[in-house]
Structure formats: C-alpha cells, structure tokens
C-alpha positions as CSV (number, residue, x, y, z in Angstrom):
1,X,111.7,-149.0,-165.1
2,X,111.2,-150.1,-161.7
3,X,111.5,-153.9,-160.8
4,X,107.6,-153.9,-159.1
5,X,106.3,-152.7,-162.4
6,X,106.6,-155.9,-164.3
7,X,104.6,-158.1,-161.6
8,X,101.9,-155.3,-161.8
9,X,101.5,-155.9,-165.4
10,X,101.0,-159.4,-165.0
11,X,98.4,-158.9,-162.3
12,X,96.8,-155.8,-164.7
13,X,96.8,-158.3,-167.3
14,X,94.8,-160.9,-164.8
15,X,92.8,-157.8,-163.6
16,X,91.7,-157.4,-167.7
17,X,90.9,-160.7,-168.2
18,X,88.8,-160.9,-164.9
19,X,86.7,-157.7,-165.7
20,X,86.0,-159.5,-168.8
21,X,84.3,-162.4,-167.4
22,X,82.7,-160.4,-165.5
23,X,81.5,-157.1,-166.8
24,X,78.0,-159.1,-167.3
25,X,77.7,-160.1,-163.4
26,X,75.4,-157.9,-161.4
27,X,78.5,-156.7,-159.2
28,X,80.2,-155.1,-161.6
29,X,77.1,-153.3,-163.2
30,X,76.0,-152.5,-159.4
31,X,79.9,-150.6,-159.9
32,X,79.3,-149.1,-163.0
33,X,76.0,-147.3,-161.6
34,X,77.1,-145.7,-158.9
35,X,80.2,-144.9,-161.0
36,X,77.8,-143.5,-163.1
37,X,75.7,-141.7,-160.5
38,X,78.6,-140.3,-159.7
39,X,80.5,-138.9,-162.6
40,X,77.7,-138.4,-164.7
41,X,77.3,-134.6,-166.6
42,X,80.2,-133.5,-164.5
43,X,81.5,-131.2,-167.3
44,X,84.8,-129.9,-165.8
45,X,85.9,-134.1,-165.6
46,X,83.9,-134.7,-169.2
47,X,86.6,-131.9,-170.8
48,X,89.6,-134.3,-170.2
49,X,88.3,-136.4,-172.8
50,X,89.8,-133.9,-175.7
51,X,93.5,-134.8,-174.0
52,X,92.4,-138.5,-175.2
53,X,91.5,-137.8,-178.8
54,X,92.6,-139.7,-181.6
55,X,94.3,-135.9,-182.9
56,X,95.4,-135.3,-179.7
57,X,97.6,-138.4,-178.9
58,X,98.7,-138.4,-182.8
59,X,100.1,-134.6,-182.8
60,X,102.0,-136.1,-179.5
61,X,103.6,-138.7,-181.0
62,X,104.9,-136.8,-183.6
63,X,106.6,-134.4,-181.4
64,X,107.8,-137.0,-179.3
65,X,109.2,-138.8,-182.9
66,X,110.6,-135.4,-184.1
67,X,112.3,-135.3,-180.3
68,X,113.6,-138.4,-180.7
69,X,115.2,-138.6,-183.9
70,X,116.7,-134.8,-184.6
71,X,117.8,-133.8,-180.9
72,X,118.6,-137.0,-178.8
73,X,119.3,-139.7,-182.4
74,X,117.8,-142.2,-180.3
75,X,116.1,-144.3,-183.2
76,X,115.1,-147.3,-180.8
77,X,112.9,-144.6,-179.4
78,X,111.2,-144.2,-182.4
79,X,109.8,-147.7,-182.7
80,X,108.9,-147.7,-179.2
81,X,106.3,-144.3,-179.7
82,X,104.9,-146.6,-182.6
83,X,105.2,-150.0,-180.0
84,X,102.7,-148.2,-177.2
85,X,100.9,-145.7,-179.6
86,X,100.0,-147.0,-182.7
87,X,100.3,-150.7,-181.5
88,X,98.6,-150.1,-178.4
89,X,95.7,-148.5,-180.7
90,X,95.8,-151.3,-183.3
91,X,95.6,-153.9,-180.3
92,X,92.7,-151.7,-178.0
93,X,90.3,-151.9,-181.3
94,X,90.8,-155.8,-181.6
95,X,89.8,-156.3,-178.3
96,X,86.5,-154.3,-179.0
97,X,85.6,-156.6,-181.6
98,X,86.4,-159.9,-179.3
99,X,84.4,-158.4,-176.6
100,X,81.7,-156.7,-178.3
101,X,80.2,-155.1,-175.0
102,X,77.8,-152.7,-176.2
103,X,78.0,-148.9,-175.1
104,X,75.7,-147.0,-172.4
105,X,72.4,-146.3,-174.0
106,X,72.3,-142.2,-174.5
107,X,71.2,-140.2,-177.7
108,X,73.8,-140.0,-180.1
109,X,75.9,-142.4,-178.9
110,X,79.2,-143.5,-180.3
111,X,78.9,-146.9,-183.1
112,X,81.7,-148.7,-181.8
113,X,82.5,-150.9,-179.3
114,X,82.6,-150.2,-175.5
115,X,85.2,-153.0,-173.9
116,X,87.8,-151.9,-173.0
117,X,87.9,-148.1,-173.9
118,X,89.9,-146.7,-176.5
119,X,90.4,-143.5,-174.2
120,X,91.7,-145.0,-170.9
121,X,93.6,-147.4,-173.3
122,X,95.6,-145.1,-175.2
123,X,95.9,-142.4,-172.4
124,X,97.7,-144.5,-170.5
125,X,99.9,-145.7,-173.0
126,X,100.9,-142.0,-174.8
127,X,101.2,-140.8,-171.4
128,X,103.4,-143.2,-169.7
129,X,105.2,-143.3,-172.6
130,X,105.9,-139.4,-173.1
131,X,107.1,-139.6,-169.5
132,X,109.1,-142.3,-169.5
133,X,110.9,-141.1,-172.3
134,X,111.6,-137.8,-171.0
135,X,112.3,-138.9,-167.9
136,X,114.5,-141.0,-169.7
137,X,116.4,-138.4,-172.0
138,X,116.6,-135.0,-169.8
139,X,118.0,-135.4,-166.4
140,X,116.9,-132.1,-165.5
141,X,113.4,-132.8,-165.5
142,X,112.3,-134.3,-162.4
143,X,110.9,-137.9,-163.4
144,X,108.3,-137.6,-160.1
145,X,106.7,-134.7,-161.5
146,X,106.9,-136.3,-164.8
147,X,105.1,-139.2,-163.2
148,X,102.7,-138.0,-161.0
149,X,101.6,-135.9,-164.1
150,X,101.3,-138.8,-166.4
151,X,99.1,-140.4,-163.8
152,X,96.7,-138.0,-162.9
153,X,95.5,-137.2,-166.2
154,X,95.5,-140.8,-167.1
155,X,92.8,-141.0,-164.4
156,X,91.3,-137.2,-165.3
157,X,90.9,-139.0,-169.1
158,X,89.3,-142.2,-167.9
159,X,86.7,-140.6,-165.7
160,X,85.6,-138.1,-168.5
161,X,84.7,-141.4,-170.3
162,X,82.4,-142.2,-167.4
163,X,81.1,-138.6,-167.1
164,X,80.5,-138.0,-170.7
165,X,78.4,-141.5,-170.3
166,X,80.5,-143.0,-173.4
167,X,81.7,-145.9,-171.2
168,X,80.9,-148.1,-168.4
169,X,83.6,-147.7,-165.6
170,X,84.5,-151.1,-165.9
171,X,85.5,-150.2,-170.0
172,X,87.6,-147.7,-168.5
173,X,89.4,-150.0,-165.3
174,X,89.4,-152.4,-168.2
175,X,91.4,-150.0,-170.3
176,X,94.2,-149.2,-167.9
177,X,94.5,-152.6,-167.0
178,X,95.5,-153.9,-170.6
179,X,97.0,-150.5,-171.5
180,X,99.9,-151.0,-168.2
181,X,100.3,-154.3,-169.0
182,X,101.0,-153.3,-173.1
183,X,103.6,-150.5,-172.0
184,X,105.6,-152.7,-169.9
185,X,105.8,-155.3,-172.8
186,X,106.5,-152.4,-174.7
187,X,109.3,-151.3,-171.9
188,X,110.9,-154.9,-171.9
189,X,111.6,-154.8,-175.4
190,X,112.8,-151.3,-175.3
191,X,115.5,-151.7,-172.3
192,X,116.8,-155.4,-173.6
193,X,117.1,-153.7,-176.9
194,X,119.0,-151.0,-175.0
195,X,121.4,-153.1,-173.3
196,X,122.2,-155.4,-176.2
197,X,123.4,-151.7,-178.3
198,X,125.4,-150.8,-175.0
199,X,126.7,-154.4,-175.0
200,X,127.4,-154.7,-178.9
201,X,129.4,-150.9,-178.3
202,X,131.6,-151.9,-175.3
C-alpha cells in the first residue's frame, strides 16, 4: 500500500467524526438537498445499489476466500476478507445504533439506521479489498485498472444510495470516510503480519 494512504485514513477518520457533529447543522442538510435534487430517481445510478447488497458482497467474499486458500494458500488472506468484510459490516451497524440519524422520509422506507450507510460502507471495503488482493497475487493484472475500477463503482454504489433516496449524502461521504480508514487498519495488520512470516522464513 502506498505510504500517502495511511495519513488519508487518519484524515478520513477526522472527516467521519466531523460529518457526525455535524450532519444536524444547516450546511450539511443545505448539501444533502441539492445532493438530493440532484441524484434523485436517476434509475441508471439507483441500479448500482444491487453491486452493494448484503448477497452481493457475501457471494464475493466467498470467491475471494475459495481464491485465497485452494490456488494462492495464502491463509493470512483469509482473515483479512473477514477483517474488511464481515468486520467492516459488524462495525458499520454499531455505528448506526451510536448515531441513530434517522433515514429520508419516503414510502416504504428502510427500518434501520441511516449514519453512516451500510452501502458506501461496505462497498468500499469489499472493493478495495478484492483489488488489493488481486493486485496483490497476479502480476499480470494491471493493479491501475484494478484500482480505478474499485473506485468508480465505490462512488457509482454510494450515489445509488442518494438516488434511490435511502440515504442522505452525508450517510454516504460518511460511509467512505470510516470504510478507508477501516481497510487501511485492516492493511496495517495484514502487511506487518506479512513481514513478520517473511522474517520468521528467512
């Protein structure tokens, strides 16, 4: 991972906490309206959202897992999928019940939670990971496509959020924020992991 990412997580991570003192303030609802005005009932943007379903990201991780442990035996890779997935999920529905920031008001609205969105959480977290694994374990892919990929529809997921009016834009900033910040924690433990093996082999 590149040395600039770690810094970024720590300013993600002040970004979060930030949002969250603020989501109430009339600035950041002035943001989340025109946000609204203009992603709202765009349904080519609202159909990203099904790359950000629960199923989705679950049948992901399992082929990643499967990937991992039958073709390259790398078992430390394993606990990471769990670290950023399942972790990263665990942790995105605690901070919903700390926050408790209630969701647009639509018919047929979701029950849960709004802040920070589960979505723009945990699409960020499955796709970074997914590329910085395979960026990681075939050198024939190129890791800038791999990248720019994992990027663009981490922003295509957190925008169908906004278009499908389930979130406020500021659930979803809020949500890429804290999601970076838990895949490089994620990362650090991963690489010095990594090293220490390499070290213990030598």
């Amino acid at each position: 991972m590149k040395k600039w990412a770690y810094p970024l997580a720590v300013l993600t991570l002040f970004f979060f906490f930030v949002l969250h003192a603020s989501y109430q303030s009339k600035t950041i609802e002035n943001f989340d309206a025109k946000m609204a005005d203009i992603l709202l009932g765009n349904r080519l943007i609202e159909v990203f959202h099904y790359i950000g379903e629960p199923i989705f990201v679950v049948c992901v991780a399992i082929v990643l897992m499967v990937y991992l442990a039958w073709q390259m035996k790398n078992y430390r890779g394993l606990v990471f999928i769990l670290l950023t997935f399942a972790a990263g999920n665990v942790l995105n529905q605690l901070l919903k019940k700390w926050v408790q920031r209630p969701r647009p008001e639509i018919e047929d609205q979701l029950t849960s939670f709004s802040f920070p969105s589960g979505h723009a959480m945990t699409g960020i977290l499955y796709l970074f990971a997914t590329a910085y694994i395979l960026a990681e374990n075939n050198r024939k892919v190129r890791k800038v496509q791999l990248w720019n990929v994992a990027i663009v529809l981490t922003i295509l997921i957190g925008m169908s959020r906004v278009a499908g009016a389930r979130h406020f834009a500021s659930d979803v900033l809020a949500g890429w924020s804290v999601g970076f910040t838990w895949f490089i924690i994620c990362v650090i433990w991963y690489e010095r992991r990594k090293r220490r093996i390499e070290k213990d082999n030598e």
